[in-house]
N, CA, C and O atoms as a GROMACS GRO file, in nm:
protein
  448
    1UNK      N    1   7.179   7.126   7.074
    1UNK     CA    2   7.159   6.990   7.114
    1UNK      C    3   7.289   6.912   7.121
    1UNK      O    4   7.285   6.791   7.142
    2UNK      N    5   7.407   6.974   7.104
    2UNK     CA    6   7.513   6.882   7.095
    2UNK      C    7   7.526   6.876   7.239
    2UNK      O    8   7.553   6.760   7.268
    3UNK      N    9   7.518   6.954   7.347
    3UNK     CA   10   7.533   6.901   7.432
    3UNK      C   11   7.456   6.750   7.518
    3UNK      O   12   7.474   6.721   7.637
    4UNK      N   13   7.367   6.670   7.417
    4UNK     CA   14   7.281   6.625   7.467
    4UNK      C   15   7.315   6.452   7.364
    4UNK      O   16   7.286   6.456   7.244
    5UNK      N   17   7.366   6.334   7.414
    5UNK     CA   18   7.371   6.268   7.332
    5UNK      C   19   7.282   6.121   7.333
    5UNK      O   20   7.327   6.014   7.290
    6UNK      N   21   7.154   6.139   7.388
    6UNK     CA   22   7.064   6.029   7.393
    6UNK      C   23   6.906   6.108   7.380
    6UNK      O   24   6.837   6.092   7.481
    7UNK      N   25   6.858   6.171   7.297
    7UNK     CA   26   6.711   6.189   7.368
    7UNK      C   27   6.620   6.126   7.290
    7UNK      O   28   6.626   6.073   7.178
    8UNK      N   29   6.541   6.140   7.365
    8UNK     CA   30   6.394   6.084   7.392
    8UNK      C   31   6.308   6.160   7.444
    8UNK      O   32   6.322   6.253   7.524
    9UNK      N   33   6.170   6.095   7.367
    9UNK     CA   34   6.041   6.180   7.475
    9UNK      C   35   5.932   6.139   7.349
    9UNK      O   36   5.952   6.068   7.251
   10UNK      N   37   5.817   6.207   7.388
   10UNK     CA   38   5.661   6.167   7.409
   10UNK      C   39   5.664   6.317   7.316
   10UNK      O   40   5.691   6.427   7.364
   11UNK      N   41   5.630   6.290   7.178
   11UNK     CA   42   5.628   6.401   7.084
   11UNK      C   43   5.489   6.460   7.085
   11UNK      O   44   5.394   6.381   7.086
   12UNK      N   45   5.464   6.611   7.086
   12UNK     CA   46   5.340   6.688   7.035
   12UNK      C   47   5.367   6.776   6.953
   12UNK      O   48   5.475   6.795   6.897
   13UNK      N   49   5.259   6.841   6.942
   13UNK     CA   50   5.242   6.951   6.862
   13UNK      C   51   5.293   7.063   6.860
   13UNK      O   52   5.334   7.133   6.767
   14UNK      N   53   5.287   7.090   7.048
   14UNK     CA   54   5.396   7.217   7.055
   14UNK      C   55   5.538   7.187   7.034
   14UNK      O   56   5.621   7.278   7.045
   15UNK      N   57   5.585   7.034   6.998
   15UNK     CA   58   5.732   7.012   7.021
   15UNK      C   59   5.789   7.003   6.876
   15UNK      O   60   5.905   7.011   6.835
   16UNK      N   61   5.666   6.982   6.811
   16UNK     CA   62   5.740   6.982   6.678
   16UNK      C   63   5.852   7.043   6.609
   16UNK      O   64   5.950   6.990   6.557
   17UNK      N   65   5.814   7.176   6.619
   17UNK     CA   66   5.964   7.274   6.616
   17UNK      C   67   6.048   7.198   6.679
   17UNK      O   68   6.126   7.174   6.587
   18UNK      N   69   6.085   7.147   6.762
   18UNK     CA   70   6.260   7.125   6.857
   18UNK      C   71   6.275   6.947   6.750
   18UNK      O   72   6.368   6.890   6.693
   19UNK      N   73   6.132   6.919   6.769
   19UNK     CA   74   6.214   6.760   6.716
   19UNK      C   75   6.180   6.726   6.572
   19UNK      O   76   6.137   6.615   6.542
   20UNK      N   77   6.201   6.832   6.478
   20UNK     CA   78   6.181   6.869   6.338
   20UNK      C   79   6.366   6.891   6.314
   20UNK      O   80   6.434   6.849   6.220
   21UNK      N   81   6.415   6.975   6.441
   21UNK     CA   82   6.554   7.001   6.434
   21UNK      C   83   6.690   6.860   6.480
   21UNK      O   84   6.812   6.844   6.476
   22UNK      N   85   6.571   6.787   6.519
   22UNK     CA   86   6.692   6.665   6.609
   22UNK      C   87   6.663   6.542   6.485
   22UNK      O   88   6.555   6.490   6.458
   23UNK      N   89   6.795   6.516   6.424
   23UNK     CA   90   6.830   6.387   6.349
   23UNK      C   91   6.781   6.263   6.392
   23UNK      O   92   6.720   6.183   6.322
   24UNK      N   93   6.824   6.245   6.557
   24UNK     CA   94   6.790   6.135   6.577
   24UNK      C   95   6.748   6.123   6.728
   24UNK      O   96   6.822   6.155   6.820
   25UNK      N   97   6.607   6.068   6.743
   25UNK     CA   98   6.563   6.064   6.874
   25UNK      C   99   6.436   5.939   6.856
   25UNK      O  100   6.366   5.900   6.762
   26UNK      N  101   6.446   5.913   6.967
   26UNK     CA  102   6.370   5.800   7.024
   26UNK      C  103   6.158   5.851   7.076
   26UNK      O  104   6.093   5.905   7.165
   27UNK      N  105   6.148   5.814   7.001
   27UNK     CA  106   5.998   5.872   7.020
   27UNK      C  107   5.932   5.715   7.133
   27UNK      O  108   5.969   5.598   7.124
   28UNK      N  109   5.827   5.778   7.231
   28UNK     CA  110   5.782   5.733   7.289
   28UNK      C  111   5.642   5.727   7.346
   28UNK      O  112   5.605   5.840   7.375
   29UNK      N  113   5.554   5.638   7.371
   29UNK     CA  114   5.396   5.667   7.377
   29UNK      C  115   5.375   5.710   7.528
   29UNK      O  116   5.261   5.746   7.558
   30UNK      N  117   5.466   5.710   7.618
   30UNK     CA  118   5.407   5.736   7.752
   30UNK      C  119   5.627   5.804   7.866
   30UNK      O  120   5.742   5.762   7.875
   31UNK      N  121   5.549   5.911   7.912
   31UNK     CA  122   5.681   5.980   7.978
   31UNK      C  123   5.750   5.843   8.041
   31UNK      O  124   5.851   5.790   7.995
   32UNK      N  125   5.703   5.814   8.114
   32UNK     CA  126   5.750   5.741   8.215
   32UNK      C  127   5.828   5.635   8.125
   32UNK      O  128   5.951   5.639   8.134
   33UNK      N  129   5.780   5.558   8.055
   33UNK     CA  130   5.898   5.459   7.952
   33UNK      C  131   6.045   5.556   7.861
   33UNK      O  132   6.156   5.511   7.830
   34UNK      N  133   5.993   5.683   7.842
   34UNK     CA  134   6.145   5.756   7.784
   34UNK      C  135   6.214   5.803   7.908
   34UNK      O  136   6.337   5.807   7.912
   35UNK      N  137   6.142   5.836   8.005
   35UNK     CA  138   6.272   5.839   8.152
   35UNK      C  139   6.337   5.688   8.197
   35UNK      O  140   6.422   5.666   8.282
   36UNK      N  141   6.289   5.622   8.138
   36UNK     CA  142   6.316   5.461   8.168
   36UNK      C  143   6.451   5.447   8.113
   36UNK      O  144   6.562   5.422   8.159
   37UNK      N  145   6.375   5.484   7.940
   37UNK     CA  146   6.533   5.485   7.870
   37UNK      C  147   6.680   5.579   7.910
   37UNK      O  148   6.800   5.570   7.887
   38UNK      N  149   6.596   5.664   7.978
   38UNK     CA  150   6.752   5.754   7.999
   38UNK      C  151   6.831   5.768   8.095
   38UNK      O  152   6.926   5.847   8.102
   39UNK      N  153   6.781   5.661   8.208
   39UNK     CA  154   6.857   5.633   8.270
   39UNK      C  155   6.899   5.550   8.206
   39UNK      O  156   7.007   5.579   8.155
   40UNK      N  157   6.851   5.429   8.177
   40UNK     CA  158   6.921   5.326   8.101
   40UNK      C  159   7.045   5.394   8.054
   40UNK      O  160   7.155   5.381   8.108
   41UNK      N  161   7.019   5.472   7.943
   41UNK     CA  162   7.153   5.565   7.886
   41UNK      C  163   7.244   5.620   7.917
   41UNK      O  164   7.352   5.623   7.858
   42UNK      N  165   7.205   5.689   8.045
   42UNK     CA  166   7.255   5.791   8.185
   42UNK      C  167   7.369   5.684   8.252
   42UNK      O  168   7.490   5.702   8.270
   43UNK      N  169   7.283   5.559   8.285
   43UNK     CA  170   7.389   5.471   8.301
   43UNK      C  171   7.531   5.425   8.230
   43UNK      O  172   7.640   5.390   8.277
   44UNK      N  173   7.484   5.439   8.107
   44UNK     CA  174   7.619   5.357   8.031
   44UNK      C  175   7.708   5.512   7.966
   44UNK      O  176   7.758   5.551   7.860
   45UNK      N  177   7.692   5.550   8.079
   45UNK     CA  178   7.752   5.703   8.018
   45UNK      C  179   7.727   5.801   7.896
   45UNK      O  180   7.814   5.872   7.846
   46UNK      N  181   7.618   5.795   7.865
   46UNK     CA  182   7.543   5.870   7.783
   46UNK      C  183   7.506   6.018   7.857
   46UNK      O  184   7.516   6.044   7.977
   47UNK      N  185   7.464   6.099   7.755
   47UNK     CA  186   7.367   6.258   7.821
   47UNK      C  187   7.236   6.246   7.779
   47UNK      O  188   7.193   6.280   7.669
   48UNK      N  189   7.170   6.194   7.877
   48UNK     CA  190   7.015   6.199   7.802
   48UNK      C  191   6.911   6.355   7.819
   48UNK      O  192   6.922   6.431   7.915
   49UNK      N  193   6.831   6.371   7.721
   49UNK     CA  194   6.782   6.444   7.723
   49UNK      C  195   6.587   6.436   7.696
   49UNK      O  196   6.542   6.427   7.582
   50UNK      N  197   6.506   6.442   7.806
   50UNK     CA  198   6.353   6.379   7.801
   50UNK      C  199   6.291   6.478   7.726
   50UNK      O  200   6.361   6.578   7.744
   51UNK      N  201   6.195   6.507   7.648
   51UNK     CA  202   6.119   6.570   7.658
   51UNK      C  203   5.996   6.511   7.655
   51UNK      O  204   5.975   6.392   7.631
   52UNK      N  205   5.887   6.622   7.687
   52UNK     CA  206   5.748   6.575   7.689
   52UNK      C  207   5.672   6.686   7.721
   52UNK      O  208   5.727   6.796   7.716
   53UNK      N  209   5.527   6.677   7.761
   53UNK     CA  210   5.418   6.795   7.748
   53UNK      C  211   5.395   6.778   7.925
   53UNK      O  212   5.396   6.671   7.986
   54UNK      N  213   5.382   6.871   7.964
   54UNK     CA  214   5.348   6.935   8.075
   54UNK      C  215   5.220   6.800   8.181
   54UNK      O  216   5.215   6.746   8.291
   55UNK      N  217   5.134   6.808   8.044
   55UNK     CA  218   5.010   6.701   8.080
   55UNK      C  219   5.069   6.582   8.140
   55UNK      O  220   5.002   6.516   8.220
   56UNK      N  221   5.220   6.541   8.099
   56UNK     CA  222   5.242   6.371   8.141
   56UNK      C  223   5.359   6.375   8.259
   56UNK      O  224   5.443   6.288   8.283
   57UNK      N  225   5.342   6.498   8.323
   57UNK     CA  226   5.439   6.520   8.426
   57UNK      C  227   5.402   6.436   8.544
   57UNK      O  228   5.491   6.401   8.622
   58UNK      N  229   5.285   6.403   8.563
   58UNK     CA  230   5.237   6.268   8.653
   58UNK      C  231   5.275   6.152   8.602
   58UNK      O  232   5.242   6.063   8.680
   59UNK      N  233   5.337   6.102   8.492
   59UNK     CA  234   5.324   5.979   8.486
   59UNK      C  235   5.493   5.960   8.513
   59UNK      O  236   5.549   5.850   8.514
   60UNK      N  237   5.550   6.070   8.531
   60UNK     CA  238   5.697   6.069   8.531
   60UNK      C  239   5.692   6.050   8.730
   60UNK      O  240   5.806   6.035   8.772
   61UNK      N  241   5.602   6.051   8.826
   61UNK     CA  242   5.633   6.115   8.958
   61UNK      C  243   5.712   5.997   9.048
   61UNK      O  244   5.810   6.004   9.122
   62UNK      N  245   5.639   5.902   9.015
   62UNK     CA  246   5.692   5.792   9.093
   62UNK      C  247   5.892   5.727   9.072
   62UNK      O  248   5.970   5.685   9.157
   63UNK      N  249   5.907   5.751   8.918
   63UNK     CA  250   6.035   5.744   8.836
   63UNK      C  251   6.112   5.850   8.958
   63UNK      O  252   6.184   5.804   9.047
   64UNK      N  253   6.089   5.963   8.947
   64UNK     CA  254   6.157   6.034   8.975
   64UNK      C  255   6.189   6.024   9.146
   64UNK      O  256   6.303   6.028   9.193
   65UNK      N  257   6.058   6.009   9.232
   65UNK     CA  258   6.142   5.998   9.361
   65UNK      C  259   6.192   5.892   9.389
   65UNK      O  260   6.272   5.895   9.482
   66UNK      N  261   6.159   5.726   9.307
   66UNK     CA  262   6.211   5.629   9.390
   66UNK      C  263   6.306   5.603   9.311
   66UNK      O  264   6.389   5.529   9.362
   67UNK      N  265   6.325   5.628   9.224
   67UNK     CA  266   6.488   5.600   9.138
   67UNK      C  267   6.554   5.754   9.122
   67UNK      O  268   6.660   5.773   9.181
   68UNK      N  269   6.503   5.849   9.053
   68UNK     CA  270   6.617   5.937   9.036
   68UNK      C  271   6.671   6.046   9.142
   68UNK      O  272   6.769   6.119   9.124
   69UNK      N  273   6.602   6.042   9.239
   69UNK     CA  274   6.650   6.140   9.353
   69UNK      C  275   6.742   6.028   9.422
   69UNK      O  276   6.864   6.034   9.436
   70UNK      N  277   6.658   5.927   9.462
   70UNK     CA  278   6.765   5.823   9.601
   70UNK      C  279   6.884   5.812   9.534
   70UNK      O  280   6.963   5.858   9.616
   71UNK      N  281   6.958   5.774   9.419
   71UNK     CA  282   7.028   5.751   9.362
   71UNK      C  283   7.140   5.910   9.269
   71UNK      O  284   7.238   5.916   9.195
   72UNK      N  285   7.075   5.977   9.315
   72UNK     CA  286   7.112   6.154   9.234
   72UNK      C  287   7.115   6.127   9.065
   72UNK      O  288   7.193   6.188   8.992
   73UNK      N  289   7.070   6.080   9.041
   73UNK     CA  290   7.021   6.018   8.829
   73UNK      C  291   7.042   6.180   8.818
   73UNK      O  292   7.010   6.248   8.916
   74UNK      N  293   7.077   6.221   8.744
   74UNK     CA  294   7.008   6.382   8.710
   74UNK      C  295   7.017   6.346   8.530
   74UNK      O  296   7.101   6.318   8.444
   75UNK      N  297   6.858   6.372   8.546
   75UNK     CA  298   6.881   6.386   8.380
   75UNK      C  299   6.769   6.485   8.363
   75UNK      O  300   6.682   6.503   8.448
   76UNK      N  301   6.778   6.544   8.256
   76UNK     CA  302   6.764   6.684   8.212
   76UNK      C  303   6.608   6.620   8.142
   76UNK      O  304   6.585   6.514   8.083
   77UNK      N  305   6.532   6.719   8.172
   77UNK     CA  306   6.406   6.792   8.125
   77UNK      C  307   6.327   6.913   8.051
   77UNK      O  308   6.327   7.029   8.090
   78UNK      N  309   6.259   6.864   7.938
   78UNK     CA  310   6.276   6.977   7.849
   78UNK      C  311   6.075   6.980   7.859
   78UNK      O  312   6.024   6.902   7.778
   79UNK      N  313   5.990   7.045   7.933
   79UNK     CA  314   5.867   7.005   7.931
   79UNK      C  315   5.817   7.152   7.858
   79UNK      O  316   5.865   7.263   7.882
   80UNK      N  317   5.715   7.124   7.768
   80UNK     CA  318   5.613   7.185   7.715
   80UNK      C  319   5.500   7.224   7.810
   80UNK      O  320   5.422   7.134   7.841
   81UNK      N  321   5.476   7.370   7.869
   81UNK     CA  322   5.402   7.384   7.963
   81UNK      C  323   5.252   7.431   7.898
   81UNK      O  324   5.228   7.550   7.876
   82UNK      N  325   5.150   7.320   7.869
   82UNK     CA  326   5.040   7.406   7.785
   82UNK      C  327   4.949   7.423   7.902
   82UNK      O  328   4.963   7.364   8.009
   83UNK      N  329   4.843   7.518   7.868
   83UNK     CA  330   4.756   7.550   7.961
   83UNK      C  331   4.596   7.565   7.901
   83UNK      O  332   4.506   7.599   7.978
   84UNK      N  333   4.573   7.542   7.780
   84UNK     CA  334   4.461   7.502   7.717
   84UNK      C  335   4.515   7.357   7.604
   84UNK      O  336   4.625   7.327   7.559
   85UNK      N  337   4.400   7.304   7.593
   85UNK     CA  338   4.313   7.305   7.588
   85UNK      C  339   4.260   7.244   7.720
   85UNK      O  340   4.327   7.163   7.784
   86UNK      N  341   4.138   7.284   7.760
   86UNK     CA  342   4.104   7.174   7.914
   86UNK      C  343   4.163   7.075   7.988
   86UNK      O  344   4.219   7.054   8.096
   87UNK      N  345   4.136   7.034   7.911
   87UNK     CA  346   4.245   6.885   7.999
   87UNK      C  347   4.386   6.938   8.022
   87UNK      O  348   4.433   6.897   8.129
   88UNK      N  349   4.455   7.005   7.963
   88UNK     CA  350   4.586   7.038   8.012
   88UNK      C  351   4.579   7.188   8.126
   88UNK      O  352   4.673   7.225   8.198
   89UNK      N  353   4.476   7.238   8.118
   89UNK     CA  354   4.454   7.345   8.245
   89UNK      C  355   4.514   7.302   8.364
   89UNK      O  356   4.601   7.378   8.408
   90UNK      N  357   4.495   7.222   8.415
   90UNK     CA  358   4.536   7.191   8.592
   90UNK      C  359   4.652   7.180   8.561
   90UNK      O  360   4.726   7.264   8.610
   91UNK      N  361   4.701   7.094   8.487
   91UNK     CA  362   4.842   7.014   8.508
   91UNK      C  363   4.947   7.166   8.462
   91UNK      O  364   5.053   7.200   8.514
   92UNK      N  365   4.874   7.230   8.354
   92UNK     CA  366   4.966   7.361   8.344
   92UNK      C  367   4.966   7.482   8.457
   92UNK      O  368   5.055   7.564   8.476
   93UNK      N  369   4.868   7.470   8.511
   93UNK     CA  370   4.855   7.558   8.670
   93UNK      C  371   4.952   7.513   8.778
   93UNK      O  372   4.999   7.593   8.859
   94UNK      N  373   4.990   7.345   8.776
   94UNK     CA  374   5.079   7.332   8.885
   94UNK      C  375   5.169   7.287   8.830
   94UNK      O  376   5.202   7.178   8.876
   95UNK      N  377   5.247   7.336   8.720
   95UNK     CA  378   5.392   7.230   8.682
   95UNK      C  379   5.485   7.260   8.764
   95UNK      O  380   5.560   7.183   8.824
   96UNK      N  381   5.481   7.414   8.768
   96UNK     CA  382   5.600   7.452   8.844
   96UNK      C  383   5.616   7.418   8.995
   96UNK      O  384   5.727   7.401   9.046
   97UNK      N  385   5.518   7.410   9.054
   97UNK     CA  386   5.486   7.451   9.178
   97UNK      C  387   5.489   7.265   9.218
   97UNK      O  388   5.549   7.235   9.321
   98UNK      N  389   5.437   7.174   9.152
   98UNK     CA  390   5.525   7.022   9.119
   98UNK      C  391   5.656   6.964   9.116
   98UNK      O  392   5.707   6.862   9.162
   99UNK      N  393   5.700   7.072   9.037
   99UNK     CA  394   5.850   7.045   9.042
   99UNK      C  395   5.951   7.074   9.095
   99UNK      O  396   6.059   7.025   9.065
  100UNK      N  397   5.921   7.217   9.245
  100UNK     CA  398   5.904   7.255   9.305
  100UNK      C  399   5.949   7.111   9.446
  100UNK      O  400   6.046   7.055   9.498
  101UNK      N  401   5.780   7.114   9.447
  101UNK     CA  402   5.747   6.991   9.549
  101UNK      C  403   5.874   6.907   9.500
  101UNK      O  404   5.979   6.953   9.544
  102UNK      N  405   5.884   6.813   9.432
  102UNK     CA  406   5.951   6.729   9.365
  102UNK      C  407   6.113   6.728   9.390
  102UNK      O  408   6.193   6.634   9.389
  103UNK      N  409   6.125   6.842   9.409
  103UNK     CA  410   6.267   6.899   9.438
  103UNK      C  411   6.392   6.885   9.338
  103UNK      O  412   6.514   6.873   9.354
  104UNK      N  413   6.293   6.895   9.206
  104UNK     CA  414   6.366   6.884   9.051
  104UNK      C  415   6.414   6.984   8.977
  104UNK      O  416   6.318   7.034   8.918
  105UNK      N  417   6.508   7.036   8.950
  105UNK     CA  418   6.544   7.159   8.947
  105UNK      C  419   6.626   7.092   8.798
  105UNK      O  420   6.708   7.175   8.759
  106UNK      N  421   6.626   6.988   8.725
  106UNK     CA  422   6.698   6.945   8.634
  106UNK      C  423   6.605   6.962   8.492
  106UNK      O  424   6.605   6.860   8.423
  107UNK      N  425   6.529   7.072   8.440
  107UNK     CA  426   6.436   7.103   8.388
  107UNK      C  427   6.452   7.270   8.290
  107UNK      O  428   6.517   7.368   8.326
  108UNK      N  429   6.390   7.260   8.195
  108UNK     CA  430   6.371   7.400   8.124
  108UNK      C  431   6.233   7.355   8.068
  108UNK      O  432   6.199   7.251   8.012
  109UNK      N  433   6.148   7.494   8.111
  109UNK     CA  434   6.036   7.481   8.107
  109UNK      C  435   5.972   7.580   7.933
  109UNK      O  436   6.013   7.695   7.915
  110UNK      N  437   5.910   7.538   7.864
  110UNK     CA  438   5.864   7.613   7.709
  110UNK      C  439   5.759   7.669   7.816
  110UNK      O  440   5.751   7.603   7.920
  111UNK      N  441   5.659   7.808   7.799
  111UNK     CA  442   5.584   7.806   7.834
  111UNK      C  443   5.474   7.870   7.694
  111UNK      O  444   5.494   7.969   7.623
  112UNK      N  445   5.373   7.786   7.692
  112UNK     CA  446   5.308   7.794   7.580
  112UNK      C  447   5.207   7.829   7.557
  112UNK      O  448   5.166   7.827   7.441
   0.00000   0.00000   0.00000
């Protein structure tokens, strides 16, 4: 993580391990407000680093094409890809193939 000097993200269960290991990070109730922050950060010359669960990769979509592509933002993505329990089925069937579309290649995917 030293390469990484701002993160943030939307904590679970599968993430516990990674943010059990990080001193200091910014916890958040919804993706889209910790990509908020990192540009914010990204801006003032910071390295931000998002994480979050696979499930809230929609709430990040709009962030990403009308601010971080028009502008080249690149900030790094660390998503938890779950695929049960139910509700996370779909969204874990198309993360890749999303991000893909998305044309986001600034990402490392857990697959879980």
């Amino acid at each position: 993580m030293k390469k990484y000097n701002f993160i943030v993200g939307v904590p679970g269960s599968r993430l516990k391990d990674f943010t059990d290991k990080i001193e200091n990070y910014i916890p958040c109730t919804r993706e889209d407000e910790a990509m908020a922050l990192a540009v914010g950060a990204y801006l003032v010359g910071k390295k931000p680093l998002v994480f979050l669960q696979n499930s809230g990769l929609g709430n990040m979509v709009d962030i990403i094409t009308s601010l971080l592509k028009p502008y080249d933002i690149k900030i790094d993505l660390l998503i938890s890809v779950r695929n049960k329990p139910k509700h996370h089925a779909f969204m874990g069937k198309i993360t890749k193939r999303l991000l893909k579309l998305l044309e986001y290649k600034n990402c490392k995917l857990l697959i879980q």
